[in-house]
C-alpha positions in Angstrom: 94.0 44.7 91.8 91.1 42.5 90.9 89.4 40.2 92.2 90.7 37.0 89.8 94.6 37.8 91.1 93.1 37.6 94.3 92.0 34.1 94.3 88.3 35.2 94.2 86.2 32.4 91.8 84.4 34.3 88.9 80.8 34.3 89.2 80.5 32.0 86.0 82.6 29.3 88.1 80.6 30.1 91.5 77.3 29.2 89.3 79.0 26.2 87.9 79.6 24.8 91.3 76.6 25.9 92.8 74.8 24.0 89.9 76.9 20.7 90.4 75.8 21.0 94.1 72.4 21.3 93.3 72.4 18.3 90.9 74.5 16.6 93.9 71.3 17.4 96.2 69.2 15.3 93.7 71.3 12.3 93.2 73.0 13.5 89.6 76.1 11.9 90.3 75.3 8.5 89.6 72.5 6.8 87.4 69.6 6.8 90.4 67.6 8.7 88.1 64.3 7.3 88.1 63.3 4.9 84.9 62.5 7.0 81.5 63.3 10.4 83.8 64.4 13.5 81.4 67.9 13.6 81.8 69.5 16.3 79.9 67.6 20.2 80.5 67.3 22.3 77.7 69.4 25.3 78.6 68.9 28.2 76.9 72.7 29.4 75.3 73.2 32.6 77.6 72.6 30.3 80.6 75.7 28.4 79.6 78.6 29.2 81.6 80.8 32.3 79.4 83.8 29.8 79.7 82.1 26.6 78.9 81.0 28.2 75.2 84.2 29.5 74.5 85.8 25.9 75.3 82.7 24.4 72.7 83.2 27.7 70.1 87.3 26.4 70.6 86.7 22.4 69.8 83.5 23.5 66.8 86.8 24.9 65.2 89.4 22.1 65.8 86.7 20.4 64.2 86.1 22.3 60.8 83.6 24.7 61.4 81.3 22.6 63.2 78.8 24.7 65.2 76.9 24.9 68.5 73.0 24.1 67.7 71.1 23.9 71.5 72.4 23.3 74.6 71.2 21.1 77.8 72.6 20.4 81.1 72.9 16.4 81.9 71.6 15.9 85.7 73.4 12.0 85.4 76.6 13.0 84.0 76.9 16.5 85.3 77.9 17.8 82.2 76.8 20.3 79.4 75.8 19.1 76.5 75.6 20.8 73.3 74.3 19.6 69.7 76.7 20.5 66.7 75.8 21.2 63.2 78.5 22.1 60.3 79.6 18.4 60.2 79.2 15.4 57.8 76.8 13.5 60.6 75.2 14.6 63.6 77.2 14.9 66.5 77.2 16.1 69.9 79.8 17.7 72.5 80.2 17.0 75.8 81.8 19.6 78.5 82.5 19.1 82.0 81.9 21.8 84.1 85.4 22.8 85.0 85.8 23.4 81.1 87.2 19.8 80.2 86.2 17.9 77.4 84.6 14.9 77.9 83.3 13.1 74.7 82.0 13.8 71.0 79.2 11.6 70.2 78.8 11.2 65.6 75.4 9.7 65.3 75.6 6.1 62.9 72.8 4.1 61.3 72.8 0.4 61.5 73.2 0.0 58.0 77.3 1.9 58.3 77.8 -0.7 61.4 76.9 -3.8 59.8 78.8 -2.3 56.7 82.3 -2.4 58.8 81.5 -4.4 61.8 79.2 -7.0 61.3 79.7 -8.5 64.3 78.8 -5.4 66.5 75.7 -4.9 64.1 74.4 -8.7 65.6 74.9 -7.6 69.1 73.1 -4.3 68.9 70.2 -6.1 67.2 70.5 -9.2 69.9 70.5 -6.8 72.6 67.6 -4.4 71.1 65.6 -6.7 69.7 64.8 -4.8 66.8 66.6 -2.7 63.7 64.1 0.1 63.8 64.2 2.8 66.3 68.1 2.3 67.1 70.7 5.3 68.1 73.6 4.7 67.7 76.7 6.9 68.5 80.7 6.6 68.2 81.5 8.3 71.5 85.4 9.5 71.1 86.7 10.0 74.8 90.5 11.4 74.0 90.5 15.5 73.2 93.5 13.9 70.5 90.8 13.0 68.4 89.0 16.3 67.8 91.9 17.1 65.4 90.7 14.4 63.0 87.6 12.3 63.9 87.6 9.0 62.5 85.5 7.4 61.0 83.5 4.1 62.7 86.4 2.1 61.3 89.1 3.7 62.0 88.3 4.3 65.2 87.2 0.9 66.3 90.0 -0.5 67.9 91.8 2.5 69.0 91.7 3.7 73.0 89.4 6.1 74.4 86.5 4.9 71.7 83.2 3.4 72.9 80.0 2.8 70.4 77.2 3.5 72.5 73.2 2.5 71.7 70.0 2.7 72.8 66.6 0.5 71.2 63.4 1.9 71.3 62.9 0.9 75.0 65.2 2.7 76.6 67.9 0.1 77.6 71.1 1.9 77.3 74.2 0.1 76.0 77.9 0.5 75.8 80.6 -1.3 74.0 84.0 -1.2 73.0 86.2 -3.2 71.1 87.4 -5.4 73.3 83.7 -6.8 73.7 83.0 -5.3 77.1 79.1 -4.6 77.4 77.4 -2.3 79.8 73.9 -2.1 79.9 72.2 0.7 81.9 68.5 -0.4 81.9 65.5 2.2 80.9 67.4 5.0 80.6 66.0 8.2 79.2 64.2 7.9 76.1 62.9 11.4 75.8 66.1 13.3 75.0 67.1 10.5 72.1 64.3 11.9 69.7 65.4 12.0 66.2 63.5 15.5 66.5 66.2 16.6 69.5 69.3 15.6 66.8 
C-alpha cells in the first residue's frame, strides 16, 4: 500500500506548503513588499514543483503549442510564474501552488490599445504620464479562455478580463471594463524588463 492511498502528502506538495509558509513568514500574502523590492525569484525549472509543470506543459497545449521559457516564484502573489514562448505575443502563466490556474498575461503595446480602445489608451497615458516605457498586459482570469484567447477586443468586455499596466515608475495599475481602477504604488520594476519577456 503506498503512501498516497494512505493520506500521506507527496513531498512535491509538502515543499509547496512549506514554501507558501515561508513566504507567509515574510509578509508574501499581501503587497507589504517594500517599494521597487524584487518580487518574482527566478527559479530554476527542476525546482518547480513536478505537478505544477505538468499543469503549465497541460495549458502550453490547450493553448497551441505554446511553451514554458523560465520560471519564478511570486513572493506577493504566492504563485509560480512561468514565461511562454510558441505564441503570436508574449505571454505569461500564472499557477497557484495547489496546481490551479490563476491568469495568462499576452503582453500589448500602446499603439494595439489606442487602435481598439482609445479611451483606455488616454487613461494609461493620464495615469503614466508618458507613452514610452509602458507594459501593458491582458490578464485573462477564467481557465475557459485558454481554449481560445481573445484578442484585446474581444475580450474587453467579457468577465474574468482585467488590462493591467505599469509606467516606467513603477506605479502598478489595474482596470477592467467597467472603469474600475486600482493602483498599487511603486511596485516592482525589476522583473518588468523587456529583457525578462
Amino acid at each position: 500500500m503506498s503512501q498516497r492511498s494512505l493520506g500521506v502528502p507527496s513531498r512535491w506538495t509538502l515543499a509547496a506548503i512549506a514554501l507558501a509558509l515561508a513566504g507567509l513568514g515574510t509578509g508574501a500574502c499581501s503587497r507589504s513588499l517594500h517599494a521597487g523590492e524584487l518580487e518574482e525569484v527566478p527559479t530554476a525549472e527542476n525546482d518547480v514543483p513536478v505537478e505544477i509543470r505538468e499543469v503549465a506543459r497541460s495549458i502550453c497545449k490547450r493553448l497551441g503549442g505554446a511553451r514554458c521559457a523560465a520560471w519564478y516564484w511570486d513572493r506577493e502573489d504566492t504563485c509560480w510564474e512561468t514565461t511562454l514562448v510558441g505564441l503570436s505575443r508574449t505571454a505569461e502563466l500564472d499557477i497557484l501552488p495547489d496546481g490551479t490556474f490563476d491568469e495568462l498575461e499576452l503582453v500589448y503595446g500602446l499603439d494595439e490599445v489606442d487602435a481598439v480602445l482609445p479611451e483606455v489608451g488616454r487613461t494609461i497615458r493620464e495615469k503614466c504620464r508618458t507613452d514610452t516605457g509602458l507594459v501593458i498586459e491582458l490578464s485573462l482570469r477564467r481557465e475557459a479562455y485558454l481554449d481560445d484567447p481573445p484578442p484585446l477586443a474581444a475580450a474587453w468586455h467579457q468577465d474574468g478580463v482585467v488590462l493591467e499596466f505599469q509606467g516606467p515608475n513603477g506605479d502598478d495599475f489595474e482596470m477592467d471594463a467597467k472603469g474600475m481602477l486600482v493602483e498599487h504604488p511603486m511596485d516592482d520594476i525589476s522583473d518588468r524588463a523587456p529583457a525578462r519577456r
